[in-house]
C-alpha positions as CSV (number, residue, x, y, z in Angstrom):
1,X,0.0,0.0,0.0
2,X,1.0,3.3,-0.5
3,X,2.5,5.6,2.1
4,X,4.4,8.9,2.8
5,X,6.7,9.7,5.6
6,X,6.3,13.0,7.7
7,X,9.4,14.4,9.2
8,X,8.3,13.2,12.5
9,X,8.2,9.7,10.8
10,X,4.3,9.0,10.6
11,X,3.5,7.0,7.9
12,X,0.4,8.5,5.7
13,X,-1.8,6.1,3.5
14,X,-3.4,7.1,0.4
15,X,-4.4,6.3,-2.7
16,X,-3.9,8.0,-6.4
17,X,-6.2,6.9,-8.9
18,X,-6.4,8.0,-12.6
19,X,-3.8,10.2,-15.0
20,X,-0.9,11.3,-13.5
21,X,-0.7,14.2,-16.2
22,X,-4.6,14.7,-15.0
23,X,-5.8,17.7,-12.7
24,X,-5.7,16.3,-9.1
25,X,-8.3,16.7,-6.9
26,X,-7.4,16.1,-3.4
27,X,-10.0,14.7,-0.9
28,X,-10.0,15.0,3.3
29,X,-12.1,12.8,5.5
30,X,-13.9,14.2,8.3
31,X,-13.5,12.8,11.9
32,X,-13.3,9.9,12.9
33,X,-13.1,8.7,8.8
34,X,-10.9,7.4,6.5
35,X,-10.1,7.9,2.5
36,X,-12.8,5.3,1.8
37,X,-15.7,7.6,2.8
38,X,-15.0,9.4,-0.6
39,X,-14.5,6.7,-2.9
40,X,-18.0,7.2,-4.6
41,X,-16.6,10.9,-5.0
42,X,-13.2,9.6,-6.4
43,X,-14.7,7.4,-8.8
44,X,-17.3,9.7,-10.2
45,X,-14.1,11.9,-10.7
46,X,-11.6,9.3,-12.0
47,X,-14.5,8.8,-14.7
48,X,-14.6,11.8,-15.8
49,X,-10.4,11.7,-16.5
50,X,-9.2,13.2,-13.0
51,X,-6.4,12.4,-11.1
52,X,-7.9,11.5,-7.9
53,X,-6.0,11.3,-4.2
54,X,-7.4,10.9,-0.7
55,X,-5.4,10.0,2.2
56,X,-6.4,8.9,5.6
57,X,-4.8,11.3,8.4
58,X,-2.8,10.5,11.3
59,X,-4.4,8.3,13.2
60,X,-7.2,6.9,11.1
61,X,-7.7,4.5,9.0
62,X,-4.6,2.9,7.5
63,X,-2.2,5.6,8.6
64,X,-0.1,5.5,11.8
65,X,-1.3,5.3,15.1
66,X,1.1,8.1,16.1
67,X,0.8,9.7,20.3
68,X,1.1,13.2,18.8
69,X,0.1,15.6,16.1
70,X,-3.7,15.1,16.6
71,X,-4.2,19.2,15.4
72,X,-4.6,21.1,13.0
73,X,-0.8,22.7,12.2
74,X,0.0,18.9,12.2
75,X,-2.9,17.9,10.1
76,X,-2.2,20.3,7.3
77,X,1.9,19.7,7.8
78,X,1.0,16.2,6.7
79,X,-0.9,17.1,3.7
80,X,2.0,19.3,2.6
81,X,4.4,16.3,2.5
82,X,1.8,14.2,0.3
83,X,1.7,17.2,-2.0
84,X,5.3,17.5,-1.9
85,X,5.8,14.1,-2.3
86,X,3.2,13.4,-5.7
87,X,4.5,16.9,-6.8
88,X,0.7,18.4,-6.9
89,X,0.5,21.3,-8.8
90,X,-3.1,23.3,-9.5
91,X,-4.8,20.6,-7.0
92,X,-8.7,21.1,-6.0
93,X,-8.8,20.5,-2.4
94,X,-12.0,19.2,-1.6
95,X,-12.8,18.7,2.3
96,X,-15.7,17.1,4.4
97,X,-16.3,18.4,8.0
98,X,-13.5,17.8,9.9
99,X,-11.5,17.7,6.6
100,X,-12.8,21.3,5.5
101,X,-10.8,22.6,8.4
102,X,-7.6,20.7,7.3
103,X,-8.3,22.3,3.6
104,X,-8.6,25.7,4.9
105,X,-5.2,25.1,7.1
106,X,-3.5,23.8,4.2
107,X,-4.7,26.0,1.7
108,X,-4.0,29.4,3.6
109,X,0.0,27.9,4.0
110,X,0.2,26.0,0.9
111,X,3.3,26.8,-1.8
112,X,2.6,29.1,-4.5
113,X,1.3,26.4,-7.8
114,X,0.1,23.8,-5.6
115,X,-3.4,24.8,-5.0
116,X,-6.3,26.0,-7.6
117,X,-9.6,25.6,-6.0
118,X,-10.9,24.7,-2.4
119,X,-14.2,23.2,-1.2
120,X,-15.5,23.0,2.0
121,X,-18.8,21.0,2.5
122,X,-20.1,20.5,5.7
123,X,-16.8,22.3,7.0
124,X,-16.0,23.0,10.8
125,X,-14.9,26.5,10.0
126,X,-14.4,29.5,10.9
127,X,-15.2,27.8,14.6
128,X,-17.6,25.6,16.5
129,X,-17.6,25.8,19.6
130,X,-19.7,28.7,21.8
131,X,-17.4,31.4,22.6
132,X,-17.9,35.5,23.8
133,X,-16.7,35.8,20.6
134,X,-18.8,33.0,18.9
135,X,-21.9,33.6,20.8
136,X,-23.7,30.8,17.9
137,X,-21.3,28.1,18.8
138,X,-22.3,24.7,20.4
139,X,-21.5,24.6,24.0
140,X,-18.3,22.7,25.1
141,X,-20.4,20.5,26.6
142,X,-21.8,19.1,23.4
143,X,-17.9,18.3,23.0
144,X,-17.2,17.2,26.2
145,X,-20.2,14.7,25.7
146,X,-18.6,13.5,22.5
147,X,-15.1,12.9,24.4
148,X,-16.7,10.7,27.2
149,X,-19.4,8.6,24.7
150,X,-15.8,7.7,23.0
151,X,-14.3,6.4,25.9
152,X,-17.0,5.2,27.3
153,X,-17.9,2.5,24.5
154,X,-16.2,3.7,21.6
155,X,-17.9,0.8,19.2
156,X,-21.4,1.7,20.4
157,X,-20.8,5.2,19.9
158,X,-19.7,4.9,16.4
159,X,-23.2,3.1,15.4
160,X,-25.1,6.2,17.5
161,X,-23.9,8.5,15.1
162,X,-23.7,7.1,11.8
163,X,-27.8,5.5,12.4
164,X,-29.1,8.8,13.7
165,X,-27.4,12.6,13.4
166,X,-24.6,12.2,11.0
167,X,-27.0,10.9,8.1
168,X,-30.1,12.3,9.4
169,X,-31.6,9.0,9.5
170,X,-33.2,9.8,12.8
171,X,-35.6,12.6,10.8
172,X,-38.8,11.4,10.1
173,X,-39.6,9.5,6.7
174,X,-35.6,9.2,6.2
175,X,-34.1,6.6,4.3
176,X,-31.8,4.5,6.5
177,X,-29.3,3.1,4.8
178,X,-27.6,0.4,7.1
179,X,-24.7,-0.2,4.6
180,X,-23.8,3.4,5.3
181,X,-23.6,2.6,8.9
182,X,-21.4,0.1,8.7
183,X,-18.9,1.3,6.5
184,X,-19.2,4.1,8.9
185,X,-18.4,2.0,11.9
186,X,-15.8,0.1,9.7
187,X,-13.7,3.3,9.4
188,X,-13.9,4.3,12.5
189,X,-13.0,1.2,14.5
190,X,-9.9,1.1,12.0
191,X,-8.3,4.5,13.8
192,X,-6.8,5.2,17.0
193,X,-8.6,6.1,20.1
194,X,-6.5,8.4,21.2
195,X,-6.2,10.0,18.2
196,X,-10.3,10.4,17.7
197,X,-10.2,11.4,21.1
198,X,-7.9,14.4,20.3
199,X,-9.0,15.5,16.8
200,X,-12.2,16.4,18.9
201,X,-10.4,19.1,20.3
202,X,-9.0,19.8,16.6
203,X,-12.3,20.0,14.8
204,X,-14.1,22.0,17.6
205,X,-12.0,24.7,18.9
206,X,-9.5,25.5,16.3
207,X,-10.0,29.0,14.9
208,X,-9.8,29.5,11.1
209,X,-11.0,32.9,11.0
210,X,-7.5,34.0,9.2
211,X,-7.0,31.1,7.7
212,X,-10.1,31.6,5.8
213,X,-8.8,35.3,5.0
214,X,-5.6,34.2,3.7
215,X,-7.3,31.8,1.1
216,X,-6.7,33.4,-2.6
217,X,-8.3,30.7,-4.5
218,X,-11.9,30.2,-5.2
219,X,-13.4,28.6,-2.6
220,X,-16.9,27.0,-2.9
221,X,-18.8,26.5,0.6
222,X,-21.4,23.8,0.8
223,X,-23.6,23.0,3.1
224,X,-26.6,21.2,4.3
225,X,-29.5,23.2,6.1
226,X,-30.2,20.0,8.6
227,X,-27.2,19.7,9.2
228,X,-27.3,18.1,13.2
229,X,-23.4,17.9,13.7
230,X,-21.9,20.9,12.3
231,X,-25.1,23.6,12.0
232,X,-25.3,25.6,9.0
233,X,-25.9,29.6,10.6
234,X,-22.8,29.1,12.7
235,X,-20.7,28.1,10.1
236,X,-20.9,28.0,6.4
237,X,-22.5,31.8,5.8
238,X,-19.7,32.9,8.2
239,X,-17.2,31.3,6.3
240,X,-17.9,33.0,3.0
241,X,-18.0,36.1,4.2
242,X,-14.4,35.8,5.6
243,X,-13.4,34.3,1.8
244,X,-11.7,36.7,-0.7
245,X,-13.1,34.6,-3.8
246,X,-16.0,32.3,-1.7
247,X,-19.1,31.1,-2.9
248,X,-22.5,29.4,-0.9
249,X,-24.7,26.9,-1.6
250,X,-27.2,26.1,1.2
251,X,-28.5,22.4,0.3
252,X,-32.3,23.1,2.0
253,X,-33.2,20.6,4.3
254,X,-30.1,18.0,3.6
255,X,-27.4,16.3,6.6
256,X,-24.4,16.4,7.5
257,X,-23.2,13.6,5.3
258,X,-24.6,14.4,2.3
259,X,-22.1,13.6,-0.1
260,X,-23.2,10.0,0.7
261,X,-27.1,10.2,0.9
262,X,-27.3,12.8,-1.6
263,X,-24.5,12.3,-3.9
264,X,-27.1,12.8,-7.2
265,X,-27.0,16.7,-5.8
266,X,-23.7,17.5,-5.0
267,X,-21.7,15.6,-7.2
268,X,-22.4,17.5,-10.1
269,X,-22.3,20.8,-8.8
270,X,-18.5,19.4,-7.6
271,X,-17.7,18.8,-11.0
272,X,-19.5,21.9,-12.1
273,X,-17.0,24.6,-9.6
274,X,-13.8,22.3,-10.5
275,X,-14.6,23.1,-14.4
276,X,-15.4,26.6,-13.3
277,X,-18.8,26.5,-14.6
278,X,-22.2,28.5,-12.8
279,X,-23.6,26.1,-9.7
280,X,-27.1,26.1,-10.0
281,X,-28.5,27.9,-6.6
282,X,-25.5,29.2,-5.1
283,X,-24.5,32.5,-3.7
């Protein structure tokens, strides 16, 4: 399998599908996740002729179980030695939740050429949790409560959240989708405790109000109006405003994981901001 080596000797999986001579589009996992949860994204990509790479972070998946380096700085210090080490030049960056907030680290440090686009759907920034200076926040209980249903019973809690919140499947008239579940619980169980544990911390207090400033490239924000783990008002119409070159797209009354349960909608307006075309509905 393939891996790179981060100078504090972490070894990073990931995969690379499709043309190397191709545009690459880059994918991040959200918490606790892996590069699978985007291989229905990657292949409706590598169809269409793109190069496509995803990699699971330190800590999940495939990648090393490492006692450190569960934050951000580290996060996006990892993605620079992948991009170093595939020599990614004009890469889309494309993250999911926890993996917005790694894109938006990355991308506001990353070397002149490497980067064309950003998306963030169902991003963590600009910041989650309730602050004087984020009076829309969620309470750090809500993440304290996270940290002690993981240690608690890890394996239950990653069926509670896939089967209910994360997919909406606990709305009304939803369709559950128990494969999603377990592939769900699959991923998670594959990563580190300790580093789920600490990426809590990562995805809900880290800052990326000047991140999000720094950002040159065009940046398209997406975001689903039910979303029940990261809610929309505190994040994705914030984020856009912050953007030099951001667009919105509000997906009314979709989750949190909507590139899965919804990937007839988003998909194409994916393919539509990488090809620099107009996204039907967006801001």
């Amino acid at each position: 399998m393939p891996y790179v080596t981060t100078q504090d000797g972490a070894e990073i999986f990931y995969k690379d599908w499709g043309p190397k001579a191709a545009q690459p589009i880059v994918f991040h996992p959200g918490w606790p996740l892996s590069a699978d949860d985007w291989d229905g994204q990657m292949m409706f990509f590598l169809q269409r002729g793109y190069r496509v790479i995803a990699h699971d972070r330190r800590g999940h998946g495939r990648s090393t179980q490492t006692s450190s380096g569960h934050e951000m700085d580290t996060y996006a210090a990892d993605v620079a030695t992948l991009a170093e080490a595939l020599d990614l030049k004009g890469a889309v960056h494309i993250g999911h939740s926890t993996g917005g907030g790694e894109v938006a680290r990355y991308v506001a440090r990353a070397k002149a050429g490497r980067v064309a686009k950003a998306v963030l759907v169902g991003a963590v920034p600009p910041i989650m949790v309730k602050s004087e200076k984020n009076p829309g926040g969620l309470p750090i209980d809500v993440f304290n409560g996270l940290r002690e249903s993981l240690v608690a019973n890890r394996a239950q809690f990653f069926i509670d959240v896939p089967a209910g919140p994360f997919y909406g499947f606990n709305r009304p008239g939803a369709k559950v989708s128990q494969g999603l579940i377990d592939n769900w619980w699959r991923q998670g169980m594959m990563g580190a405790a300790n580093a789920h544990y600490e990426c809590i911390k990562a995805f809900s207090e880290t800052d990326f109000t000047e991140d999000l400033k720094k950002i040159e490239a065009p940046t398209f924000v997406a975001h689903g109006t039910d979303d029940q783990i990261v809610p929309f008002d505190d994040s994705a119409p914030l984020s856009v405003k912050l953007l030099k070159n951001g667009v919105l797209k509000a997906y009314s009354g979709l989750p949190h994981g909507l590139l899965a349960t919804h990937a007839e909608i988003i998909n194409p307006d994916l393919l539509a901001f990488v090809e620099g075309k107009r996204i039907e509905g967006a801001d």
